[in-house]
VEXTOR-742459 format. One record per residue (C-alpha): residue number from 1; residue in three letters; z negated, x negated, y. Coordinates in Angstrom, 2 decimals. Each point is the difference from the previous one (the first is absolute). Layout:
! residues N
+-----+------+---------+---------+---------+
!  nr ! rest !       z !       x !       y !
+-----+------+---------+---------+---------+
! NUM !  ALA !       Z !       X !       Y !
...
+-----+------+---------+---------+---------+
! end
This chain:
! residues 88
+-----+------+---------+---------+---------+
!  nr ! rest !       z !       x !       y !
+-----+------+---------+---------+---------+
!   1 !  UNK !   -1.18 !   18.60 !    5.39 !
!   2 !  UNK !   -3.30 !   -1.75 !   -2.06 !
!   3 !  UNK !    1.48 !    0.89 !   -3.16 !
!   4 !  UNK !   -0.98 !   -2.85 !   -2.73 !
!   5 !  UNK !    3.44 !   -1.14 !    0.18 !
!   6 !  UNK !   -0.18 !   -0.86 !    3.56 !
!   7 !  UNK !   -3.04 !   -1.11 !    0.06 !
!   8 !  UNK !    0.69 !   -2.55 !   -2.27 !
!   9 !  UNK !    3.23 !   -0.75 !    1.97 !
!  10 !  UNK !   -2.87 !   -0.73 !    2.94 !
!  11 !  UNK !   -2.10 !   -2.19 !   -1.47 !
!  12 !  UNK !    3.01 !   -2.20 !   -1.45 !
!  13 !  UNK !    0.90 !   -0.30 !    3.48 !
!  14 !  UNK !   -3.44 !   -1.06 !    0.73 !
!  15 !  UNK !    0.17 !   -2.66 !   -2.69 !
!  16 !  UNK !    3.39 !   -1.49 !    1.01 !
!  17 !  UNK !   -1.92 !   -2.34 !    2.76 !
!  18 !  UNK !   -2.82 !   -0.56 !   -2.28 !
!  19 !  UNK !    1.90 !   -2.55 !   -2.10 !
!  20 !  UNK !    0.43 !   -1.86 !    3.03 !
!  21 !  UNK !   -3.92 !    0.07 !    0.73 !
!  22 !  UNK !   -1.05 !   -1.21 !   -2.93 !
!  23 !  UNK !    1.48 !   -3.46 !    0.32 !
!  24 !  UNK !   -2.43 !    0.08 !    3.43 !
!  25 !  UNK !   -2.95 !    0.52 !   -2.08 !
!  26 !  UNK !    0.87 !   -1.31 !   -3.49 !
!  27 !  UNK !    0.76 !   -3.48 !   -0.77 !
!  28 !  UNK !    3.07 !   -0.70 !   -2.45 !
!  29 !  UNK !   -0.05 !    0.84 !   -2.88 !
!  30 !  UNK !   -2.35 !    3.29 !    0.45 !
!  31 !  UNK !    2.25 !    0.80 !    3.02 !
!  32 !  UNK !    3.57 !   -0.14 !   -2.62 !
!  33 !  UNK !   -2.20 !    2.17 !   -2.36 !
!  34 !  UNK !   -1.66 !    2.24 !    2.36 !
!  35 !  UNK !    3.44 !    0.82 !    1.53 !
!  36 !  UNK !    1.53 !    0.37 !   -3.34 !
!  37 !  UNK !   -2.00 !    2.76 !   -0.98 !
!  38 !  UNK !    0.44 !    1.84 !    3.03 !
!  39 !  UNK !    3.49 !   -0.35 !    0.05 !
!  40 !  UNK !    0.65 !    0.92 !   -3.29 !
!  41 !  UNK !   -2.69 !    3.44 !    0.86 !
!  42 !  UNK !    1.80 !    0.54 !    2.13 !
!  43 !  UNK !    3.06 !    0.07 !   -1.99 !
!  44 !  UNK !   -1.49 !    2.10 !   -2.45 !
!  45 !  UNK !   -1.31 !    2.25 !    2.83 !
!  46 !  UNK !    3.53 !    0.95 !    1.28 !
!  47 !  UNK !    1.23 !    1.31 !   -3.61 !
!  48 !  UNK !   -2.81 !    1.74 !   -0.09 !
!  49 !  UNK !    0.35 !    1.64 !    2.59 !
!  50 !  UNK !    3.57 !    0.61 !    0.05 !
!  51 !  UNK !   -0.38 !    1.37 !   -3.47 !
!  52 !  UNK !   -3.15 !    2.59 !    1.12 !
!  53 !  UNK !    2.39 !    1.24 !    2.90 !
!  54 !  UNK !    2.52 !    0.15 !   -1.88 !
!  55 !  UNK !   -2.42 !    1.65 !   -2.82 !
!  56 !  UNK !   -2.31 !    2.38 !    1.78 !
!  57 !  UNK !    2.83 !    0.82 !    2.42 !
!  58 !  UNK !   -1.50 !   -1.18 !    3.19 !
!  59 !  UNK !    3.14 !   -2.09 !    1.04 !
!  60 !  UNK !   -0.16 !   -0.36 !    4.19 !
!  61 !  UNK !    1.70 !   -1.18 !    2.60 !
!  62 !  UNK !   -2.59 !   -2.12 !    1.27 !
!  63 !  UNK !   -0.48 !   -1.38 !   -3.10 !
!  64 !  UNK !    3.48 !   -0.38 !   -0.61 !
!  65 !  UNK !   -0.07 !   -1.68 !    3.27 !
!  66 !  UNK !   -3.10 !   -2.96 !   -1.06 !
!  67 !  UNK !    1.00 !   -0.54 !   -2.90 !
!  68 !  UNK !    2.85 !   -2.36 !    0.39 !
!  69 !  UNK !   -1.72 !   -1.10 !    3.25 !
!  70 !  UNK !   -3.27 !   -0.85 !   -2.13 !
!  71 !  UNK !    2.31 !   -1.89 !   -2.48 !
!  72 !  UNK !    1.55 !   -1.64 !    1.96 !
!  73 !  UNK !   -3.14 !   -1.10 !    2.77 !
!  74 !  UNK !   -1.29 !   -1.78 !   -3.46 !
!  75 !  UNK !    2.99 !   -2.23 !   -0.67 !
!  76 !  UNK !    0.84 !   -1.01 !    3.63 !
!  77 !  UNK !   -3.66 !   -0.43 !    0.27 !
!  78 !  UNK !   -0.28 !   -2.11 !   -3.06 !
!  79 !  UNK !    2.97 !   -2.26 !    0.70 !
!  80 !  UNK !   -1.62 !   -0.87 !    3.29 !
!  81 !  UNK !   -2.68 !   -1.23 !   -2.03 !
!  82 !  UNK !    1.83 !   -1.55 !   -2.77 !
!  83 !  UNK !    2.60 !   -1.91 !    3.03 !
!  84 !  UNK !   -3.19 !   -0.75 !    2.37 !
!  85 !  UNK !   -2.19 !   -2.18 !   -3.03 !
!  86 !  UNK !   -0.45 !   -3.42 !    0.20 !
!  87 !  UNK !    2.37 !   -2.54 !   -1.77 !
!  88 !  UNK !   -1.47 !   -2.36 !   -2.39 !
+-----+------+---------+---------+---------+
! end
């Protein structure tokens, strides 16, 4: 099961809520930028490791089974955010 792949399935999952946290500890606009960059790691993190499964040939059903749940715990997560900010 901790194959790289699904490891960095794991921490993506991980990350999903911590776009969410850092509008509780950043103020705007470090809180847009710091959740920019995560989100877009973590972007880059799920080719990546879709492509080394895929790649190394460690394709596996649990990771088949996070991955679309670790995509898609960062979107719901982030339109939470994005529908819960303050209107100006």
């Amino acid at each position: 099961m901790w194959s790289l792949p699904n490891i960095l399935t794991v921490i993506r999952l991980v990350a999903a809520p911590m776009v969410a946290v850092m509008f509780l500890y950043f103020t705007r606009p470090y809180a847009d930028w710091a959740a920019l960059v995560l989100f877009v790691g973590a972007a880059l993190t799920d080719w990546v490791d879709g492509y080394l499964a895929r790649a190394w040939k460690q394709e596996s059903k649990i990771g088949a089974m996070l991955d679309p749940i670790a995509d898609k715990a960062m979107v719901v997560i982030e339109i939470g955010r994005a529908s819960c900010r303050e209107r100006v």
